[in-house]
py3Dmol code that shows the C-alpha trace and the ligand (Angstrom):
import py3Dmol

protein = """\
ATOM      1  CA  UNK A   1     214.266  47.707 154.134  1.00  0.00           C
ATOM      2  CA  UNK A   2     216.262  44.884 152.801  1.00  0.00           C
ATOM      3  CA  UNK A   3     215.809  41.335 152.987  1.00  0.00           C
ATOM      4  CA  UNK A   4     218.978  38.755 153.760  1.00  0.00           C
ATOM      5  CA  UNK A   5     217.744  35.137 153.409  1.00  0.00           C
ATOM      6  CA  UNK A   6     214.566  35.437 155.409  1.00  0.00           C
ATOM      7  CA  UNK A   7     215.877  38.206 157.827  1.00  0.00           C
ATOM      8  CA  UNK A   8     214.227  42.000 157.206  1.00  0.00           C
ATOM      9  CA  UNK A   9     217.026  44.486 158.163  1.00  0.00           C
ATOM     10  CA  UNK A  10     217.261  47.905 158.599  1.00  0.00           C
ATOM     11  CA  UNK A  11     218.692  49.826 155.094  1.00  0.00           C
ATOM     12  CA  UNK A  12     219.864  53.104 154.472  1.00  0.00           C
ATOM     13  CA  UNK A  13     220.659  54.450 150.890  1.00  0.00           C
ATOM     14  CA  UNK A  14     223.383  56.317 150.872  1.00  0.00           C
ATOM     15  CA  UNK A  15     224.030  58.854 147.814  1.00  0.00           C
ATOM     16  CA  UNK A  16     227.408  59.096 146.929  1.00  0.00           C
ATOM     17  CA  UNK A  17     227.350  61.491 144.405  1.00  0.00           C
ATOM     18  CA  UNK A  18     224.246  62.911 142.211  1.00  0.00           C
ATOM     19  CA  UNK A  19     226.558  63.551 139.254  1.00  0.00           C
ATOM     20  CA  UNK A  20     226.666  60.500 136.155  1.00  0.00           C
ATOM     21  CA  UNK A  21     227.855  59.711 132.675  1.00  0.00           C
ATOM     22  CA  UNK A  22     224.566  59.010 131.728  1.00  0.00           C
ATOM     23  CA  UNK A  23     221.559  61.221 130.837  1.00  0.00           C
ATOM     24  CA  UNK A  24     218.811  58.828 131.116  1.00  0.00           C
ATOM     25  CA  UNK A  25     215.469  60.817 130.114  1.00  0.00           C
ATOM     26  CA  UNK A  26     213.632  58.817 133.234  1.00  0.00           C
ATOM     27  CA  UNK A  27     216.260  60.123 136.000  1.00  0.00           C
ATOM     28  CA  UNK A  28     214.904  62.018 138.803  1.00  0.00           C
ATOM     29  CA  UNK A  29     218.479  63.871 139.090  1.00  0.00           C
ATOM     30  CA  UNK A  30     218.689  67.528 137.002  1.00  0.00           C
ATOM     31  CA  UNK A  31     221.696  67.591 134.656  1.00  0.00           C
ATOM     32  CA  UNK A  32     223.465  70.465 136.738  1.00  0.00           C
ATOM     33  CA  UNK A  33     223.671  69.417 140.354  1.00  0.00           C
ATOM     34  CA  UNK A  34     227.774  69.832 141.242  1.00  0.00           C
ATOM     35  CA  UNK A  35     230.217  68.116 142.803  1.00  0.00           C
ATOM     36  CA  UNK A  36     229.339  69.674 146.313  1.00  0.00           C
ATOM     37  CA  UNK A  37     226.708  67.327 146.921  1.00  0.00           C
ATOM     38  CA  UNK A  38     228.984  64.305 146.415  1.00  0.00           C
ATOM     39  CA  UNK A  39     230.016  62.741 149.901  1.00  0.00           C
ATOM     40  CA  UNK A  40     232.628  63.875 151.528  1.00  0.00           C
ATOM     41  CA  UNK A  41     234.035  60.351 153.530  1.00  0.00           C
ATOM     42  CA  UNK A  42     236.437  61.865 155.904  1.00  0.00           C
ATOM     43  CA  UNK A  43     233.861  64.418 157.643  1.00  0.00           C
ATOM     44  CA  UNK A  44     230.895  62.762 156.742  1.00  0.00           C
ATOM     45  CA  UNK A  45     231.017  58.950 157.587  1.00  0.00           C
ATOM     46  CA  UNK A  46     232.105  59.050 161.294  1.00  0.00           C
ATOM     47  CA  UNK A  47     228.860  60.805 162.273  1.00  0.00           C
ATOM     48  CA  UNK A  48     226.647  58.765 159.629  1.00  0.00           C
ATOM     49  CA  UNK A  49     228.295  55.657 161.015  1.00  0.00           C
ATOM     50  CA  UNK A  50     227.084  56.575 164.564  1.00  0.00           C
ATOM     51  CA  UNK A  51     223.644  57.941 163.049  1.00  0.00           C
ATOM     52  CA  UNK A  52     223.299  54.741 161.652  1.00  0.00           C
ATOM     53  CA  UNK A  53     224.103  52.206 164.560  1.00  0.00           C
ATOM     54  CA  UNK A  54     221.568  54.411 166.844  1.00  0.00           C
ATOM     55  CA  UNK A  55     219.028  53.501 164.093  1.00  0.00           C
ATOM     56  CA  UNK A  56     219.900  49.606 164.401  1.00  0.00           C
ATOM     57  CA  UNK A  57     220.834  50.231 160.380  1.00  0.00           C
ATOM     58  CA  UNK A  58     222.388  46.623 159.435  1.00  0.00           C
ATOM     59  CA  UNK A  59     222.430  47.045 155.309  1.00  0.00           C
ATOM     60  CA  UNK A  60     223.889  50.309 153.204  1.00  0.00           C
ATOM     61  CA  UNK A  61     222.821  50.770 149.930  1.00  0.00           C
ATOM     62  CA  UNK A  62     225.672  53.073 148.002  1.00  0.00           C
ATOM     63  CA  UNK A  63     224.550  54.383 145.083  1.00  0.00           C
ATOM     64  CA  UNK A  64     224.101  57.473 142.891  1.00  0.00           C
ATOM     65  CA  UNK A  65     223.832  59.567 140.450  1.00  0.00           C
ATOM     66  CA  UNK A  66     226.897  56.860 139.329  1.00  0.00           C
ATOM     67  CA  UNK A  67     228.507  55.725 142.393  1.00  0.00           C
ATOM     68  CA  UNK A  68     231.374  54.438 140.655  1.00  0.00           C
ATOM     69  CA  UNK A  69     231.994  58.572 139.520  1.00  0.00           C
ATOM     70  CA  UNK A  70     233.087  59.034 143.089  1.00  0.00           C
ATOM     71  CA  UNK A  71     236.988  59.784 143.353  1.00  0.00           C
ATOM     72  CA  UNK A  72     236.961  57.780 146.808  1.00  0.00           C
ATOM     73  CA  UNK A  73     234.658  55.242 145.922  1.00  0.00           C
ATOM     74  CA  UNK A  74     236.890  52.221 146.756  1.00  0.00           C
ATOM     75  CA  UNK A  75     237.713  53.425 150.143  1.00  0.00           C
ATOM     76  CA  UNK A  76     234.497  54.425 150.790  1.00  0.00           C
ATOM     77  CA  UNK A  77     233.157  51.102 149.747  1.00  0.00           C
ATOM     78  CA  UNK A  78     235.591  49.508 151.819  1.00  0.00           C
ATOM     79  CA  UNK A  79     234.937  52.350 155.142  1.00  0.00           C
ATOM     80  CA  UNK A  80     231.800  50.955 154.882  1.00  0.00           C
ATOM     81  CA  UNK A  81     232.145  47.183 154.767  1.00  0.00           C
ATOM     82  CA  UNK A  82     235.013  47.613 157.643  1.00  0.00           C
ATOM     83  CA  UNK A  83     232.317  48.896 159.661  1.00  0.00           C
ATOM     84  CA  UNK A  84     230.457  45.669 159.896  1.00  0.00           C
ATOM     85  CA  UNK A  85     227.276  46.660 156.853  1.00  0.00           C
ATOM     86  CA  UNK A  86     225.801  44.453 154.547  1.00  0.00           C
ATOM     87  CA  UNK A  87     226.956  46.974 151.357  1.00  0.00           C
ATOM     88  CA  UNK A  88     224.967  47.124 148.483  1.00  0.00           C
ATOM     89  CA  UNK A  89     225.722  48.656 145.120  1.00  0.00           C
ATOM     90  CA  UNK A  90     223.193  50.195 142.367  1.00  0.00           C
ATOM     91  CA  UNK A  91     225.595  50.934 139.405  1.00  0.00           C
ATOM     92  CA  UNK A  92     225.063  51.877 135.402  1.00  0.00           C
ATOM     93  CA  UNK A  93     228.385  49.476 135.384  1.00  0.00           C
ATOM     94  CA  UNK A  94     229.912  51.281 132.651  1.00  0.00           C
ATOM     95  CA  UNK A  95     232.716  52.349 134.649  1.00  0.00           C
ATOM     96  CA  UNK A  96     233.787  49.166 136.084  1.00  0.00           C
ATOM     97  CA  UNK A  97     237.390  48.600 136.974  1.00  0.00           C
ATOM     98  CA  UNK A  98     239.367  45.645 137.440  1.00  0.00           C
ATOM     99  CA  UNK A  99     239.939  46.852 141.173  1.00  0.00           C
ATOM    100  CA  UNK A 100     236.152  47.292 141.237  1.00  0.00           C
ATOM    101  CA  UNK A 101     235.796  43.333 140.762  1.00  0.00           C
ATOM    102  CA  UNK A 102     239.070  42.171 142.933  1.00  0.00           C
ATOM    103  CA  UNK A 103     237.227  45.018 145.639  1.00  0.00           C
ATOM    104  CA  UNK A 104     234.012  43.126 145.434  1.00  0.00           C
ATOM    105  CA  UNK A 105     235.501  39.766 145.576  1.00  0.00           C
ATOM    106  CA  UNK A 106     237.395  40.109 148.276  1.00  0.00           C
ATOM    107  CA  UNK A 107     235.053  42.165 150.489  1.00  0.00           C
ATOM    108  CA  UNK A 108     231.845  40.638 149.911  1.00  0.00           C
ATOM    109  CA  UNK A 109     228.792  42.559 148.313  1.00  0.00           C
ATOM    110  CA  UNK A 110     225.555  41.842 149.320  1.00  0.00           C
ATOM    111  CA  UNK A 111     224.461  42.356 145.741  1.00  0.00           C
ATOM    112  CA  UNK A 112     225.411  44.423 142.772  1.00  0.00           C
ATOM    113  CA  UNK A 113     222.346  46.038 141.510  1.00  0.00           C
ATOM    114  CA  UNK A 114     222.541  46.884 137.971  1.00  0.00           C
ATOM    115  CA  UNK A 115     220.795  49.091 135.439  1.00  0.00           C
ATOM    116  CA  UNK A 116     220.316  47.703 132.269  1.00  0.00           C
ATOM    117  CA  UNK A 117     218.970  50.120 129.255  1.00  0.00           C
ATOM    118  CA  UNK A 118     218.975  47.172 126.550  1.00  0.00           C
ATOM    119  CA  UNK A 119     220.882  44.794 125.392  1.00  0.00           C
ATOM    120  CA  UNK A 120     222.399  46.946 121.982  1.00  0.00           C
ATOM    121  CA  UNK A 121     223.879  50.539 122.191  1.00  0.00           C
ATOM    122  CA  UNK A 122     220.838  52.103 119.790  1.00  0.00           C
ATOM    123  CA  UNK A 123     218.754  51.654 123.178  1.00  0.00           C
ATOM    124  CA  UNK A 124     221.185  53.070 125.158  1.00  0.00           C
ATOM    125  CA  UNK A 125     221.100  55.947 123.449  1.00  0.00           C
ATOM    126  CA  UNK A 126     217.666  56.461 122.681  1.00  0.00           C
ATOM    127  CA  UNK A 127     217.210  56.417 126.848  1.00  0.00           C
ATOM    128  CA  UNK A 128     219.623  59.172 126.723  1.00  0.00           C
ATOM    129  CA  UNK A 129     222.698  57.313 127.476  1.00  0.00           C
ATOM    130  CA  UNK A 130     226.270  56.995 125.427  1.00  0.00           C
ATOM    131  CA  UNK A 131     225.782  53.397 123.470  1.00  0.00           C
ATOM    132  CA  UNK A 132     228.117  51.280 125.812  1.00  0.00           C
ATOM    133  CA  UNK A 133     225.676  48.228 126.049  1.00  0.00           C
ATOM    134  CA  UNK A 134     228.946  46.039 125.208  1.00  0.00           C
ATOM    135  CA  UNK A 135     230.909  47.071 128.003  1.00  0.00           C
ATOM    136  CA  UNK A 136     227.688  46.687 131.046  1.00  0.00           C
ATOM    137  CA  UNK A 137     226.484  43.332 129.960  1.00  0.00           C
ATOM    138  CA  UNK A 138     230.806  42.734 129.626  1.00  0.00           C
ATOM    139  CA  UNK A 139     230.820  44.047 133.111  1.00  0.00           C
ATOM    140  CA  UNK A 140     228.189  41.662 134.437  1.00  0.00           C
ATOM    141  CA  UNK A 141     229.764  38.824 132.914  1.00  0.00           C
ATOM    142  CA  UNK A 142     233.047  39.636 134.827  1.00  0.00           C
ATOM    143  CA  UNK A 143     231.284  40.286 138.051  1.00  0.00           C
ATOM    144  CA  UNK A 144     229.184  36.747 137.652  1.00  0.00           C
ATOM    145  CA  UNK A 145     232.944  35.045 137.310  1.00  0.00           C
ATOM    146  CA  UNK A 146     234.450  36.965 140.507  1.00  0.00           C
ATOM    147  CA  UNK A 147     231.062  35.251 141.965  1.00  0.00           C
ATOM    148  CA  UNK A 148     229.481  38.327 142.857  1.00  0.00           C
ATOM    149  CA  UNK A 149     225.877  37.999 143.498  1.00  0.00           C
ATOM    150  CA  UNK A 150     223.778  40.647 140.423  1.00  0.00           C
ATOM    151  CA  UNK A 151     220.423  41.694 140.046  1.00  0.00           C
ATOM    152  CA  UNK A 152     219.155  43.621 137.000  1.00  0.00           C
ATOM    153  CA  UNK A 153     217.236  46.583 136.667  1.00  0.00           C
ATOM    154  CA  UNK A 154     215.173  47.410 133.412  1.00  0.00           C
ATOM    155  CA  UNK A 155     213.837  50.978 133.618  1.00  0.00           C
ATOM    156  CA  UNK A 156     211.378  50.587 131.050  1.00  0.00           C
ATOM    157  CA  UNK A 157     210.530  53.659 129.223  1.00  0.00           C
ATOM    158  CA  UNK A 158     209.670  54.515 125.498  1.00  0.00           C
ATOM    159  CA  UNK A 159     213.346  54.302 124.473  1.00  0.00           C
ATOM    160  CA  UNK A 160     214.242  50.726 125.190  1.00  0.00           C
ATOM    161  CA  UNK A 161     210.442  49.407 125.146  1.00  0.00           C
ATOM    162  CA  UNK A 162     211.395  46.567 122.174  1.00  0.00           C
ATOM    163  CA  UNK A 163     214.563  45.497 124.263  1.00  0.00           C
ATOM    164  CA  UNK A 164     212.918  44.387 127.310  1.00  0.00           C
ATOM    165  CA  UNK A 165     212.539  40.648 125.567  1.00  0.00           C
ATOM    166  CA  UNK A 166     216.551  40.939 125.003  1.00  0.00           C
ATOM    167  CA  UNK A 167     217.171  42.166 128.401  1.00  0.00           C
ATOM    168  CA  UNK A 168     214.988  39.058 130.123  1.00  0.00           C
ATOM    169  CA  UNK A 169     216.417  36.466 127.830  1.00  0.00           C
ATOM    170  CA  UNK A 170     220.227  37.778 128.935  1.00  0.00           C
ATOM    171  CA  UNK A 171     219.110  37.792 132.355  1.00  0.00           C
ATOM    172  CA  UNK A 172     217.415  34.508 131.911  1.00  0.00           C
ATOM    173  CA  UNK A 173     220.672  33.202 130.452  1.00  0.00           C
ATOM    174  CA  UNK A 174     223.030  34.555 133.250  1.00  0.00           C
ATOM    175  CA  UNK A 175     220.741  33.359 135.613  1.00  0.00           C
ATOM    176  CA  UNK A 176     220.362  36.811 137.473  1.00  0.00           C
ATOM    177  CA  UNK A 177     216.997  37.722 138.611  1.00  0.00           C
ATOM    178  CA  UNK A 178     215.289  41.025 136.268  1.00  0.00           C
ATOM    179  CA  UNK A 179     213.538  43.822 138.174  1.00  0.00           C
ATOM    180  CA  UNK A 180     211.100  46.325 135.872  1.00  0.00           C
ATOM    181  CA  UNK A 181     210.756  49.460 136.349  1.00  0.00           C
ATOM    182  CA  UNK A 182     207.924  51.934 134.957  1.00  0.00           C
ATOM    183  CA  UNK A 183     207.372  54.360 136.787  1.00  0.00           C
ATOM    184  CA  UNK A 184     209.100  57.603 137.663  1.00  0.00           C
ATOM    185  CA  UNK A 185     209.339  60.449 140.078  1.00  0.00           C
ATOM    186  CA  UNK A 186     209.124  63.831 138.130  1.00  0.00           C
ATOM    187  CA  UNK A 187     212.607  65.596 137.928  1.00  0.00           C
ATOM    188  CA  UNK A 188     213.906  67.306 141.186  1.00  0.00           C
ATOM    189  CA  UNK A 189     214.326  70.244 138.850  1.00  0.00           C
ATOM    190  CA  UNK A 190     210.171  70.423 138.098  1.00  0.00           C
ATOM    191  CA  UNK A 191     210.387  68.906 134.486  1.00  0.00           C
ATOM    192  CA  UNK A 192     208.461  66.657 133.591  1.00  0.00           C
ATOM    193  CA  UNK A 193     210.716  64.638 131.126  1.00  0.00           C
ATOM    194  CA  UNK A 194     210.952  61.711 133.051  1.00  0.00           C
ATOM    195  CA  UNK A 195     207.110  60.898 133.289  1.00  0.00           C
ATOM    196  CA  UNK A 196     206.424  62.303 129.453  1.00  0.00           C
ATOM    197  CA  UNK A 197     208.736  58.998 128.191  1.00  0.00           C
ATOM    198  CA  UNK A 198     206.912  56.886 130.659  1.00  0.00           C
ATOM    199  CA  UNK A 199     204.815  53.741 129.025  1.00  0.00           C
ATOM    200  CA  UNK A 200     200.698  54.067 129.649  1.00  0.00           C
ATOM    201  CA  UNK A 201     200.555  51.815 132.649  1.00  0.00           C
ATOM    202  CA  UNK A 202     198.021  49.414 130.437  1.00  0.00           C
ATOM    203  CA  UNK A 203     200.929  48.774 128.039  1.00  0.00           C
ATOM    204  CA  UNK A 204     203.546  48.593 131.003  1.00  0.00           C
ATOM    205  CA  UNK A 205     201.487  45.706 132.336  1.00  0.00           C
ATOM    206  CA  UNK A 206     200.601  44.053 129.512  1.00  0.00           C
ATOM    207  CA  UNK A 207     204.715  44.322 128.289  1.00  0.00           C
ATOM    208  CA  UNK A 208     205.932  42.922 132.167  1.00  0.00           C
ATOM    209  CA  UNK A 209     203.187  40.040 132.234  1.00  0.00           C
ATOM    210  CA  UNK A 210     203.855  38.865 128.730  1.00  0.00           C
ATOM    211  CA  UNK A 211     208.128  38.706 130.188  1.00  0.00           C
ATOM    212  CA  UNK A 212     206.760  36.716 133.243  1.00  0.00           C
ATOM    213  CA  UNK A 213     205.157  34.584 131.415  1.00  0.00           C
ATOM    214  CA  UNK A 214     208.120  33.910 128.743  1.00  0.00           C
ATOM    215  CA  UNK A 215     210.977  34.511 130.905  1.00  0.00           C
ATOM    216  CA  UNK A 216     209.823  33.888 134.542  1.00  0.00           C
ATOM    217  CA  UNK A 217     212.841  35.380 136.746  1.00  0.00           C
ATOM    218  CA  UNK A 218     210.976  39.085 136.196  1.00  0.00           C
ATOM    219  CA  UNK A 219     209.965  40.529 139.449  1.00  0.00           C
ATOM    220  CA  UNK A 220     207.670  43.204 140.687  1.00  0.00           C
ATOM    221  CA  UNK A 221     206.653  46.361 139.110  1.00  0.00           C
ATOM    222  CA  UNK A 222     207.378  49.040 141.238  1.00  0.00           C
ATOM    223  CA  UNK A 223     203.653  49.449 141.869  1.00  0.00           C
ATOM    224  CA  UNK A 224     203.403  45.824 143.292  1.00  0.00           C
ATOM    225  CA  UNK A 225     206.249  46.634 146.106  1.00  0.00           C
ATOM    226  CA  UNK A 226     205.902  46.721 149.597  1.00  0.00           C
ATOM    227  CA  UNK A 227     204.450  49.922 151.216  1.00  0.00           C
ATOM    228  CA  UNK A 228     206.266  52.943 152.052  1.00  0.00           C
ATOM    229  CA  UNK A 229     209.272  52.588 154.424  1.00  0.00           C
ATOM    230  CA  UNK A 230     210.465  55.880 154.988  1.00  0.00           C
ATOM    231  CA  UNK A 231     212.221  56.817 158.640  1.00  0.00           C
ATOM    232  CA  UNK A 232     210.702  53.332 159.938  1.00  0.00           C
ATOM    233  CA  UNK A 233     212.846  50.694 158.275  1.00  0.00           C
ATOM    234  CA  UNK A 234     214.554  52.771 155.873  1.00  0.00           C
ATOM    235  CA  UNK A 235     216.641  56.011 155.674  1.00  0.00           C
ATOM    236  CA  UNK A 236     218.606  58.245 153.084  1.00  0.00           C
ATOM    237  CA  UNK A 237     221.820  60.082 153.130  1.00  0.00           C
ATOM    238  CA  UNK A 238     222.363  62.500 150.776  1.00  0.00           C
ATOM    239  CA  UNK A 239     225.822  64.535 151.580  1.00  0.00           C
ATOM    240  CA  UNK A 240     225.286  67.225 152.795  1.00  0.00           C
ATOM    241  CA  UNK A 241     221.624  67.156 153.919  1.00  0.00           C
ATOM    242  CA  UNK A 242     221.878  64.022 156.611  1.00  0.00           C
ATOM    243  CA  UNK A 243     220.548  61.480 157.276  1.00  0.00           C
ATOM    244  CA  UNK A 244     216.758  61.506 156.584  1.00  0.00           C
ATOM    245  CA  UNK A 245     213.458  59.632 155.614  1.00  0.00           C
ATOM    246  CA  UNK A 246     213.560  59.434 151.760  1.00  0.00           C
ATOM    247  CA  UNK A 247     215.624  61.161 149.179  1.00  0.00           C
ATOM    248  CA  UNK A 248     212.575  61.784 147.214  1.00  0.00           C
ATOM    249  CA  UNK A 249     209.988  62.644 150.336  1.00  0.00           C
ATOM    250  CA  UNK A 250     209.307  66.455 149.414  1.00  0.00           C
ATOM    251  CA  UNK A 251     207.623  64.742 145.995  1.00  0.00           C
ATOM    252  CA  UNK A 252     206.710  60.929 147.005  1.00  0.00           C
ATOM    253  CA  UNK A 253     202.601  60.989 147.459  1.00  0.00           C
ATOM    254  CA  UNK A 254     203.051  57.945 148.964  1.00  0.00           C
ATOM    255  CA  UNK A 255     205.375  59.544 151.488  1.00  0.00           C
ATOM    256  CA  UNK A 256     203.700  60.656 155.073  1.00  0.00           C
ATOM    257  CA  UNK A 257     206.918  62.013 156.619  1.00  0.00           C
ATOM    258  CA  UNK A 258     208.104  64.414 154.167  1.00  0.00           C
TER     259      UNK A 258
END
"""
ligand_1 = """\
8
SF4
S 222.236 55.733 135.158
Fe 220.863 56.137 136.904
S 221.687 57.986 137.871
Fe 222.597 57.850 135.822
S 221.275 59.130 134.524
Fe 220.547 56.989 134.371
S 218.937 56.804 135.963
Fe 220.141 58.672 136.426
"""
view = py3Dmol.view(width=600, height=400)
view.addModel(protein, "pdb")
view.setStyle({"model": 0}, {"cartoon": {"style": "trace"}})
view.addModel(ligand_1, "xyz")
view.setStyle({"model": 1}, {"stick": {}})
view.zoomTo()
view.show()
């Protein structure tokens, strides 16, 4: 579920594509899925469009893997916002295109969610990601002047721990509003890689209060959200699996609908 001003509306997130450039030791997504899964738009989207209205779906959430990997991204994107949806966008942003921005601008994005490793490449890379933290926090600063609305994502995890101050100060500076993450599904694949870089939730608190209390835009831990979801307010696509509850249901405890 999403919320526009004060109205709740109906979200699905829609996976474009599972592959990305990055290799981030807390992703849920196994190196090897293949280009199979990614969406197909000409025999998917006319059926998920109709799935979709039945369900009274108002906002769609594209995103990944990288959603910017996708070959038809653009058209996709803009398939989508034709259609009448609030469109969404969760992006690493290292792949951002000049016709990304003019795309956003002129079709308006409900928000540009963006994952943010660190503010210097060494943390990209010790997150298992190439060092490009140049060309994101470059790539926010050109979607800010376009005036597309950004929020921030900072998957906290043992490899970027000491740039979480960085992140919130940038964030504080740009005026975009900082979302931390700490907690993390174990692999589809079984391995546990994801959770072993995971901070002790003592020490994830203790990091995320001290940022509130210096930097004030940081918003909820992932443990402080809003219940479960699933199939009531909110739905995943995944090509070639349809439209259902959660991406993650088979391994979400929290998930009653699996
Ligand atoms: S950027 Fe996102 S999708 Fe890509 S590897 Fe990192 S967590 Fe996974």
């Amino acid at each position: 579920m999403s919320s526009i001003g004060h109205i709740q509306c109906k979200t699905c997130d829609l996976f474009l594509t599972m592959q990305c450039n990055f290799r981030c030791r807390h992703c849920f997504i196994p190196d090897d899925w293949r280009p199979s899964h990614d969406l197909d738009p000409q025999r998917e989207w006319p059926a998920l469009d109709g799935a979709l209205r039945q369900h009274d779906v108002l906002h769609v959430h594209l995103l990944g893997g990288e959603p910017l990997l996708h070959p038809s991204f653009e058209d996709i994107y803009r398939a989508v916002a034709d259609a009448g949806y609030f469109v969404s966008v969760t992006s690493n942003l290292s792949l951002l295109r000049e016709s990304h921005v003019r795309l956003f601008a002129q079709w308006p994005l409900l928000r540009m969610r963006v994952t943010l490793l660190g503010v210097s490449d060494a943390a990209y890379v010790r997150c298992g990601a190439p060092g490009v933290a140049g060309r994101v926090i470059g790539g926010v600063q050109r979607l800010l002047s376009a005036g597309v609305r950004v929020e921030a994502v900072l998957p906290m995890q043992s490899g970027n721990r000491g740039e979480a101050d960085g992140v919130a100060r940038f964030c504080r500076g740009t005026g975009i509003p900082l979302r931390v993450i700490t907690q993390y599904f174990p692999r589809l694949d079984g391995s546990c890689q994801t959770t072993a870089c995971q901070l002790l939730p003592s020490d994830a608190e203790a990091d995320v209060t001290k940022l509130r209390a210096r930097y004030g835009m940081v918003t909820a831990l992932a443990t402080e959200q809003n219940s479960c979801t699933a199939g009531d307010l909110s739905w995943s696509y995944v090509p070639g699996s349809g439209l259902i509850p959660c991406a993650l249901a088979a391994q979400c405890p929290h998930s009653a609908r699996g």
